[in-house]
C-alpha positions, -999 to +999 in steps of 0.1 A: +000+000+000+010+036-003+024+053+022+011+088+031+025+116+050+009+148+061+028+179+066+014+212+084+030+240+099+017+260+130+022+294+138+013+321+164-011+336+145-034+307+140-063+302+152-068+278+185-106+264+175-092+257+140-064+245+145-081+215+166-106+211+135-081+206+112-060+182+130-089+161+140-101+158+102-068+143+092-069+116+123-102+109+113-095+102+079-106+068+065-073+056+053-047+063+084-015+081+072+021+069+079+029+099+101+015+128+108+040+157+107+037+195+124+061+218+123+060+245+155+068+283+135+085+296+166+068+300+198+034+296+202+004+311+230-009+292+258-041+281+238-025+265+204+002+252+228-025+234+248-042+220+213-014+209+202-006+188+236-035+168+230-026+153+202+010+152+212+011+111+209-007+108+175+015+134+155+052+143+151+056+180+165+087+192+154+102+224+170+111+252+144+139+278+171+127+312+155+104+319+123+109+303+097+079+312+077+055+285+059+086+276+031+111+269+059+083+248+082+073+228+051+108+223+040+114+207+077+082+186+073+097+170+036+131+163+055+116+149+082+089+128+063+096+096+046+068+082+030+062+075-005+029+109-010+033+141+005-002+158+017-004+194+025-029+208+052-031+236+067-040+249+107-077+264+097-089+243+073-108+211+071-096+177+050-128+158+040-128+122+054-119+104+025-094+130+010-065+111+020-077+078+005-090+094-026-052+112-032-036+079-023-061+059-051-051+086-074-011+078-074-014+038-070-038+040-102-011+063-125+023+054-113+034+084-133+019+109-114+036+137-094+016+160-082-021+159-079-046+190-065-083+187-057-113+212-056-123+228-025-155+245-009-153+274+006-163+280+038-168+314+062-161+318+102-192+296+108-182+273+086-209+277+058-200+270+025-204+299-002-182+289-035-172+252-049-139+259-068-123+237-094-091+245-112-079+231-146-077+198-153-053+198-186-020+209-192-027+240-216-049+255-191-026+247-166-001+268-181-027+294-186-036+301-153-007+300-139+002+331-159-019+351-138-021+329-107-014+298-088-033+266-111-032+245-078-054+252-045-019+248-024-039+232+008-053+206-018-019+189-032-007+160-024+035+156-042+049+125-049+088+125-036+103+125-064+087+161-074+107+179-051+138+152-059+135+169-093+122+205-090+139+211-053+123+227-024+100+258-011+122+287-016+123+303+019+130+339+006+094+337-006+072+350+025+037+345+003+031+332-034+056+297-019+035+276-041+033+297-071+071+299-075+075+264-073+049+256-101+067+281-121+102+268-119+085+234-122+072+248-158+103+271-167+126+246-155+109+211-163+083+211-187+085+177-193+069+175-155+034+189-162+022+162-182+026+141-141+005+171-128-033+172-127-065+187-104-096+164-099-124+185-093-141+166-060-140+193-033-118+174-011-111+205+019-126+229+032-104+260+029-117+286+056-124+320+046-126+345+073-136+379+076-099+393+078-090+376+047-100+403+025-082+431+043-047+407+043-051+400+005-030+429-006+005+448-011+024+412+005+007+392-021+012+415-052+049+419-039+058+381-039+030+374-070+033+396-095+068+389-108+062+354-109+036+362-131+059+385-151+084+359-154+060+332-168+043+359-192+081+368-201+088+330-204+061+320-230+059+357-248+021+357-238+018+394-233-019+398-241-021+380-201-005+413-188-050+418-193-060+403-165-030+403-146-036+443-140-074+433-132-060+412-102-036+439-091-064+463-088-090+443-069-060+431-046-058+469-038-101+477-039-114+483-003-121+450+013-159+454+005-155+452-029-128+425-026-151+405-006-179+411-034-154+402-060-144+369-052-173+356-036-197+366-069-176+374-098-155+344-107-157+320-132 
């Protein structure tokens, strides 16, 4: 059988209630993962301190001295991990209970496979679900997207070993936008890759949505996004996406209302 890994990082700013959500939803996953890994971002408050001590003998909590940002806690968890699939989560949102078995079935089925994303739902504070997203499924539209913006929901990808083997690791310098640079040195670098890469479109997590979202998606994300967009536009000559990349760019900077509005009623 495939062995599975799940890697998480933790960090001061998460949210206690969450946090516990999310853990529980990967130990109560139908298939039962080889190891469990969470990697401590630095020191942590009394309540996601005492979350985390409940769990303490049914994961591997591995202690991170100083911030290290998402990149360098994920890098820890791949070092650390040893199983044959790689599945992210992350500490506020919810794996559906038959997400891990559904990722494994995926790889055992298409040995060639490297890296595999899933849909998602959604969800607000309360947990209510308000959008279903897909992303592509083939290669060309892959590509596409990812002129403009990440083509993989990052909490809903589950990476063979042999991806990062080939492609490397996070690069730590990137504070937001860690996922985007790696598909984008994984298509500058090693086309020959994406045919091993693919989204289903079964919702398999709940990503959580919260209210302060919408103010937090701005300047950081530009700063760390937009050149990797630049570079793949540069890359492929495919100036006529410089179009909708500006259209991101300004709702990224629109008041949160209309932000909010945006991406909760105007998407594809």
């Amino acid at each position: 059988m495939t062995s599975v890994d799940v890697i998480q990082a933790v960090c001061d700013a998460d949210t206690p209630g969450y946090l516990g959500e999310s853990i529980n939803s990967i130990l109560a996953q139908t298939r039962q993962v080889h190891e469990y890994i969470i990697v401590r971002d630095g020191s942590l408050n009394r309540e996601l301190e005492a979350i985390l001590e409940q769990y303490r003998d049914r994961i591997t909590l591995i202690e991170n001295h100083g911030r290290k940002g998402l990149a360098g806690c994920l890098n820890c968890a791949i070092r650390h991990s040893s199983a044959q699939i790689l599945v992210r989560m992350d500490s506020d949102d919810i794996s559906k209970p038959h997400r891990v078995d559904i990722l494994a079935r995926h790889f055992q089925t298409d040995k060639k496979l490297l890296v595999l994303g899933s849909g998602a739902e959604e969800v607000d504070d309360n947990g209510n679900v308000f959008f279903v997203k897909a992303m592509p499924k083939t290669t060309g539209k892959i590509v596409q997207m990812a002129m403009t913006r990440p083509p993989f929901i990052h909490v809903s990808v589950a990476f063979k070993r042999e991806f990062f083997q080939t492609v490397g690791l996070y690069d730590e310098t990137y504070l937001k936008a860690q996922d985007y640079d790696l598909w984008a040195r994984t298509i500058v670098h090693h086309p020959d890759l994406l045919g091993r890469m693919k989204n289903i479109d079964t919702p398999l997590i709940n990503v959580r949505l919260p209210e302060d979202f919408w103010s937090k998606r701005s300047f950081s994300n530009i700063r760390y996004g937009t050149p990797i967009s630049l570079r793949l536009i540069r890359h492929f000559g495919a100036y006529h996406r410089l179009v909708p990349l500006t259209l991101k760019i300004f709702m990224r900077l629109s008041p949160a209302p209309i932000k909010r509005f945006s991406y909760k009623y105007l998407r594809n």
